[in-house]
Backbone as ProteinMPNN parsed JSONL, in Angstrom:
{"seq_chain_A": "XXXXXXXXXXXXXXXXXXXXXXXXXXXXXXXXXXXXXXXXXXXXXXXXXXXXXXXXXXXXXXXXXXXXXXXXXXXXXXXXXXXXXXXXXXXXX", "coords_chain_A": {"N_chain_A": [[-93.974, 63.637, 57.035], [-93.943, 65.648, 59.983], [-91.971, 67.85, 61.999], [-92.156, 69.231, 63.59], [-95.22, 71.083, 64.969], [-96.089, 73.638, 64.909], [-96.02, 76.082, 61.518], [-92.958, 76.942, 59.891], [-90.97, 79.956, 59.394], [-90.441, 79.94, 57.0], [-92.082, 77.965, 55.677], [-94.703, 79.48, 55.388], [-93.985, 81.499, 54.442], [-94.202, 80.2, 51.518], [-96.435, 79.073, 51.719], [-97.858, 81.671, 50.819], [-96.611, 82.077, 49.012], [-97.527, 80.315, 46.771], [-100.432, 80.934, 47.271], [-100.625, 83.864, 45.976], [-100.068, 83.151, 43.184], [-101.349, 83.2, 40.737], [-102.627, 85.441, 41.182], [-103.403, 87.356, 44.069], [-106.145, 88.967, 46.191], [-105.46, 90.597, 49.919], [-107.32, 89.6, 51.683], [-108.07, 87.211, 50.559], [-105.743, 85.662, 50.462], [-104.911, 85.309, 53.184], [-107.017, 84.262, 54.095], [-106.414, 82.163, 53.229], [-103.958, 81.468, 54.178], [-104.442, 80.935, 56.35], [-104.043, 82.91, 58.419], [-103.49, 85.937, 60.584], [-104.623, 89.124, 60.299], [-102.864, 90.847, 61.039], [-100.989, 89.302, 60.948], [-100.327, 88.697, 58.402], [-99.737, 91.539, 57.115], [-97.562, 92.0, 57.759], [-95.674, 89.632, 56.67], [-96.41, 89.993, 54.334], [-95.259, 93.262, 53.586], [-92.966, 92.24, 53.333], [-92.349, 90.038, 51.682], [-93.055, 91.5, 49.576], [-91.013, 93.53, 49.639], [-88.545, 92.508, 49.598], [-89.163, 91.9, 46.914], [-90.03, 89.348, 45.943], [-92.943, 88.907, 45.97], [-95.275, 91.476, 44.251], [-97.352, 94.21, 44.387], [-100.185, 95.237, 42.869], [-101.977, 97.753, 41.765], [-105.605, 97.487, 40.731], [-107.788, 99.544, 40.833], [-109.655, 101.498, 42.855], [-110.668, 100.54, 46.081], [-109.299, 98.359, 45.437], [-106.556, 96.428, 45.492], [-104.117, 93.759, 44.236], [-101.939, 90.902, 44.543], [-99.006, 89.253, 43.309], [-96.968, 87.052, 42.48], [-93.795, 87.066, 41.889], [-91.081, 86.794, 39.52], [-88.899, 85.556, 40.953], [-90.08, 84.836, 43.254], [-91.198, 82.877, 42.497], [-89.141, 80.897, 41.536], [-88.069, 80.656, 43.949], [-90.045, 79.94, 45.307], [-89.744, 77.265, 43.908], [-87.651, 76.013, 45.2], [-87.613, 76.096, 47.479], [-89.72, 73.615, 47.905], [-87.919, 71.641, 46.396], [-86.661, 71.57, 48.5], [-87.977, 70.993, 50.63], [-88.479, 68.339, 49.607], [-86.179, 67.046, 49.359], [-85.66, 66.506, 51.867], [-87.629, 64.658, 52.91], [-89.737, 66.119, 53.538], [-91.863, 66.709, 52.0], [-95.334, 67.832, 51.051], [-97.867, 65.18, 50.35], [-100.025, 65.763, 49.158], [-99.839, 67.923, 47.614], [-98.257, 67.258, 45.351]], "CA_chain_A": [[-93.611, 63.677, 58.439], [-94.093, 67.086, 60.312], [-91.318, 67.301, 63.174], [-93.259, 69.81, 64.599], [-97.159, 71.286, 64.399], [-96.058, 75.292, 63.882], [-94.613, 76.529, 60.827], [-91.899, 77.485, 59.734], [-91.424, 81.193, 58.819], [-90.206, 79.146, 55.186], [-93.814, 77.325, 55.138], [-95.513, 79.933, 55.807], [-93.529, 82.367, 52.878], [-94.049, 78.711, 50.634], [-97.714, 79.031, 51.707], [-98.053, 82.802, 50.33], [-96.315, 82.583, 46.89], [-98.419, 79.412, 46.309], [-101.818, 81.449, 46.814], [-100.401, 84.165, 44.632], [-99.099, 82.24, 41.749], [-102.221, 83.484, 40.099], [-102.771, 87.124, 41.784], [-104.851, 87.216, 44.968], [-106.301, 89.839, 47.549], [-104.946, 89.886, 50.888], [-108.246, 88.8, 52.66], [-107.995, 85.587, 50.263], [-104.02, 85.023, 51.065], [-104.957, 85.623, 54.803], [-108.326, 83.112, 54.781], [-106.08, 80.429, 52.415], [-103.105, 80.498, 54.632], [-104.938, 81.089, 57.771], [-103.098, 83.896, 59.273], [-104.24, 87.109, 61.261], [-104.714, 90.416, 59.526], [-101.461, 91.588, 61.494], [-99.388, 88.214, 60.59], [-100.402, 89.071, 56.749], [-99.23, 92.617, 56.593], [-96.118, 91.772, 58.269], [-95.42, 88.943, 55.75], [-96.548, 90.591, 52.799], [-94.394, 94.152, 53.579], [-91.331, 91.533, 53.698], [-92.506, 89.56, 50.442], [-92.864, 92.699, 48.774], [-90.028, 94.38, 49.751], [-87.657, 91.667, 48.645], [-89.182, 91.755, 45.521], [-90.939, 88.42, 45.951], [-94.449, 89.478, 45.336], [-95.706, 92.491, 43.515], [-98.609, 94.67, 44.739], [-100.697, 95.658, 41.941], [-103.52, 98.316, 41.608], [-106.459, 96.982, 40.063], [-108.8, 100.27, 41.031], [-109.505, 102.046, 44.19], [-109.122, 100.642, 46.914], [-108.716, 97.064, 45.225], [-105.552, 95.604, 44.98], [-104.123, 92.277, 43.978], [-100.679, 90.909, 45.087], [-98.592, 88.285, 42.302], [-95.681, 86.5, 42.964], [-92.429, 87.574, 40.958], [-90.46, 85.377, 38.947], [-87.737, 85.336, 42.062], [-90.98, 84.72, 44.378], [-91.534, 81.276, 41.37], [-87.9, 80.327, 42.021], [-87.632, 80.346, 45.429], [-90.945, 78.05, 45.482], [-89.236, 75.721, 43.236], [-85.855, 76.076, 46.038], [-88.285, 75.952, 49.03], [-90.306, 72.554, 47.364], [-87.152, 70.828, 46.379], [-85.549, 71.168, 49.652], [-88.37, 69.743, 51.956], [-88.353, 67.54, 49.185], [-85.425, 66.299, 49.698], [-85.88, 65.919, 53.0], [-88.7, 63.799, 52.916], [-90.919, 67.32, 54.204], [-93.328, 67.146, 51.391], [-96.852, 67.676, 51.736], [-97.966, 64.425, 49.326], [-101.635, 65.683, 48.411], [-99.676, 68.976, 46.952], [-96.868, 67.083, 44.55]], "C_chain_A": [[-93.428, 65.13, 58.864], [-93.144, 66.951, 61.668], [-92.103, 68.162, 64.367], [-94.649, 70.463, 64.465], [-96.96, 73.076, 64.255], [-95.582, 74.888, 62.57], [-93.767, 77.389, 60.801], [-92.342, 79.002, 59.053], [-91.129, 80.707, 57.112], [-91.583, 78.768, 55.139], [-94.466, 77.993, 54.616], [-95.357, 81.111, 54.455], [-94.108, 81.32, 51.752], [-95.432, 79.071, 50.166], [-98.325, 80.399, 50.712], [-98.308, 82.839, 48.923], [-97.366, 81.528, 46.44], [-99.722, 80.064, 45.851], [-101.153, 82.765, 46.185], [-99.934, 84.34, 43.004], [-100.269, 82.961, 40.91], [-102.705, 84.868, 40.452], [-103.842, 86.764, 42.98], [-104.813, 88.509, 45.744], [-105.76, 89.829, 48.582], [-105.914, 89.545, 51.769], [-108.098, 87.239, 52.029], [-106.382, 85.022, 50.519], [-104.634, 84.954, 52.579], [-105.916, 84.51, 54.943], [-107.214, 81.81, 54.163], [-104.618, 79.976, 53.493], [-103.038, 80.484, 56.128], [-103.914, 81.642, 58.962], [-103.902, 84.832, 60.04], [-104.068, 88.166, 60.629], [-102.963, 91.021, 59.641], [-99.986, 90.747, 60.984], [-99.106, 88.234, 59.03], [-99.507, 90.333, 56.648], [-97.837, 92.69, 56.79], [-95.38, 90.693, 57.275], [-95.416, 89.695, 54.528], [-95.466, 92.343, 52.393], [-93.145, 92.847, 53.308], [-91.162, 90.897, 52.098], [-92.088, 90.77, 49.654], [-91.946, 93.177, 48.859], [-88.634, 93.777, 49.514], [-87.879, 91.575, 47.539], [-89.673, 90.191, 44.95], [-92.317, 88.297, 45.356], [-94.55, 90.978, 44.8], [-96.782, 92.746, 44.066], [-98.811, 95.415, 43.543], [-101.943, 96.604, 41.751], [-104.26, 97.818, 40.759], [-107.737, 97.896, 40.359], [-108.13, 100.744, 42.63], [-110.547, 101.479, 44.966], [-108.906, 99.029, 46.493], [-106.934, 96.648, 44.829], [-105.596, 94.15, 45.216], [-102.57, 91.692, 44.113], [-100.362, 89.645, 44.192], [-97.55, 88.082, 42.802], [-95.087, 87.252, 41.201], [-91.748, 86.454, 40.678], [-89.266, 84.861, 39.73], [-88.535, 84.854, 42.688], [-90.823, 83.004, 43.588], [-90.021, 80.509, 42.307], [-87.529, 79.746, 43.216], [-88.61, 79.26, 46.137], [-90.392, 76.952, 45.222], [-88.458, 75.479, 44.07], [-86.246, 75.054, 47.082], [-88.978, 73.751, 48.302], [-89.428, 71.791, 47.106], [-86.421, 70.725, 47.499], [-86.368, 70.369, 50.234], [-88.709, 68.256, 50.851], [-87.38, 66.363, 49.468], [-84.961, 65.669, 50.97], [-86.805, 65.123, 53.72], [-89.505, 64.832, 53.975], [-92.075, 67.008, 52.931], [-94.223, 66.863, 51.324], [-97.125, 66.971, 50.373], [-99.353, 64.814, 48.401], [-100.889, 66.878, 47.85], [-98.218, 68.864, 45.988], [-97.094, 67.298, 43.183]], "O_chain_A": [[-92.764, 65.847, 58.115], [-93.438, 66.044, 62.447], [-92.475, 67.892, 65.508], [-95.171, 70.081, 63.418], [-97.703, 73.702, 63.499], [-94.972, 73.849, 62.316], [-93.707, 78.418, 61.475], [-93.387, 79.299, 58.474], [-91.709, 81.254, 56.174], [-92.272, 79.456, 54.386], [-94.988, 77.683, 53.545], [-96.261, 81.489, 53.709], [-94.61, 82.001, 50.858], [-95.789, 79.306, 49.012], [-99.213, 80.144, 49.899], [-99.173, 83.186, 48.12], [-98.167, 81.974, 45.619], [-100.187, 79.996, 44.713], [-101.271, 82.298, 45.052], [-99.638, 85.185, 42.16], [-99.626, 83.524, 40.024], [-103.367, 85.334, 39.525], [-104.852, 86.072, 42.856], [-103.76, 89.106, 45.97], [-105.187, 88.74, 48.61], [-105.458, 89.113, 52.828], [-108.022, 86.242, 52.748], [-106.146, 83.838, 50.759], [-104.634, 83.746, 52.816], [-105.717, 83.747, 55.888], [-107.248, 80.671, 54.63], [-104.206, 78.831, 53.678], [-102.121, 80.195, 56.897], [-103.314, 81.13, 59.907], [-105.087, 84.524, 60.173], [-102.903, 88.166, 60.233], [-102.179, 91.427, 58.783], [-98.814, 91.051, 60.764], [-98.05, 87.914, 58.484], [-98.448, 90.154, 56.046], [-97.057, 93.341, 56.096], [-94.217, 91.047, 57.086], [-94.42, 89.936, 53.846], [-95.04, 92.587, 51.264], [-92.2, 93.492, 52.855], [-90.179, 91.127, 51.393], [-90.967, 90.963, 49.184], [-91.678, 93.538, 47.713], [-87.671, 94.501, 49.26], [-86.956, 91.171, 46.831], [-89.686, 89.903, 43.753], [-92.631, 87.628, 44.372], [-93.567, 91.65, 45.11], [-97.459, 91.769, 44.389], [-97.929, 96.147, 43.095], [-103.006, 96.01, 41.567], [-103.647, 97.569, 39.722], [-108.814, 97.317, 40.22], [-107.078, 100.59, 43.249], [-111.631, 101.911, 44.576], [-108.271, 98.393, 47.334], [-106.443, 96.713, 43.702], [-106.38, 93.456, 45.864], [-101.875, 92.473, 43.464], [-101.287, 88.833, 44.159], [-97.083, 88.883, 43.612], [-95.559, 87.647, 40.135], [-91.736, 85.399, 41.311], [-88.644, 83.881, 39.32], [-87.948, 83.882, 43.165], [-90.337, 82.072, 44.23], [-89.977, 79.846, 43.344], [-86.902, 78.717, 43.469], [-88.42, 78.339, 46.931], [-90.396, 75.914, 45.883], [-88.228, 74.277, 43.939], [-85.795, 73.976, 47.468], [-88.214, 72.811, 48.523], [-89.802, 70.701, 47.539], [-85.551, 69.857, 47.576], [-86.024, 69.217, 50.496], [-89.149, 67.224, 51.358], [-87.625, 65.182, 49.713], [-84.204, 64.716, 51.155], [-86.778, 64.938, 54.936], [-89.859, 64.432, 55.084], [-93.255, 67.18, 53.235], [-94.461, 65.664, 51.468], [-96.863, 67.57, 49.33], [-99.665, 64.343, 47.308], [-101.769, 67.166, 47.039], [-97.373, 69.743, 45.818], [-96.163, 67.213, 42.382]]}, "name": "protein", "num_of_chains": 1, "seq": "XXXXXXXXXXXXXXXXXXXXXXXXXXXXXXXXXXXXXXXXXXXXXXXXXXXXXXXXXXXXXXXXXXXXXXXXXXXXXXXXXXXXXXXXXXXXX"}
């Protein structure tokens, strides 16, 4: 049940760590959680700077952005709450 059709700025963090559970670019975070270049960098400074995600060099000018084992946690926090609120998305249990 969705009470409303935005998300939440929680979803939308939820949505992030999810696509870098495994390390990703930020054009593939940005196409997977269908944001705007500007709504990414603004997310991802905030991730990062809590110490959520990790930006990683992998060359020049590649980088690759990983969730942190606080970024893991706070999935598991975020996932058991709309859990418990009968929020969760059933094709992703």
């Amino acid at each position: 049940m969705r009470l409303n059709q935005r998300r939440s700025d929680i979803e939308i963090i939820a949505d992030m760590l999810k696509v870098g559970e495994n390390g990703a670019g930020k054009t593939e975070i940005m196409y997977s959680v269908n944001m705007s270049y500007r709504q990414i960098q603004k997310y991802l400074g905030y991730l990062v700077g809590q110490g959520l995600i990790d930006k990683i060099k992998m060359g020049n000018p590649s980088v690759t952005y990983r969730v942190t084992d606080s970024g893991l946690k706070l999935l598991q926090l975020i996932s058991d709450i709309k859990e418990m609120l009968g929020l969760d998305d059933t094709d992703n249990v």
